[in-house]
C-alpha positions, 0 to 999 in steps of 0.5 A: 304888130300881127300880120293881118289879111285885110284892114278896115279903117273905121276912123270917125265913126261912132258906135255901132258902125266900127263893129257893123262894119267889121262884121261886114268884113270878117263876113268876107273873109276865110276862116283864120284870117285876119282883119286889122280895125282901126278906130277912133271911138274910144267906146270901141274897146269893149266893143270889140271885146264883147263882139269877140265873146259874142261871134267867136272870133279871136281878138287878136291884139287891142291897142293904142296907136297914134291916138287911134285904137287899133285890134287884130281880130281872127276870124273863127 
């Protein structure tokens, strides 16, 4: 598992509000650091690829923990 700088646990929540809200959070973060995303909406895993194409960011790691989705994104 990455180290990460900051965790946002966006678990119950439907698209878009996992990827709004860790827009929100990479927003505050420095450049090369790192947000951990923990989600439970199955339709976040293309979200999150698309949303690393789209902003730049590097999606570190994207996986399945505990039946919950789980990304490591990189802020650029």
């Amino acid at each position: 598992m990455a180290d990460f700088d900051q965790e946002l646990d966006a678990s119950g929540l439907n698209c878009p509000l996992p990827i709004l809200r860790a827009k929100k959070a990479i927003a505050g973060l420095e450049a090369g650091q790192v947000l951990r995303i923990i989600a439970t909406d199955p339709g976040s895993v293309k979200d999150f690829e698309a949303f690393a194409k789209q902003t730049g960011n590097e999606l570190l790691e994207s996986g399945e923990q505990d039946g919950k989705f789980v990304f490591t994104m990189k802020k650029a």
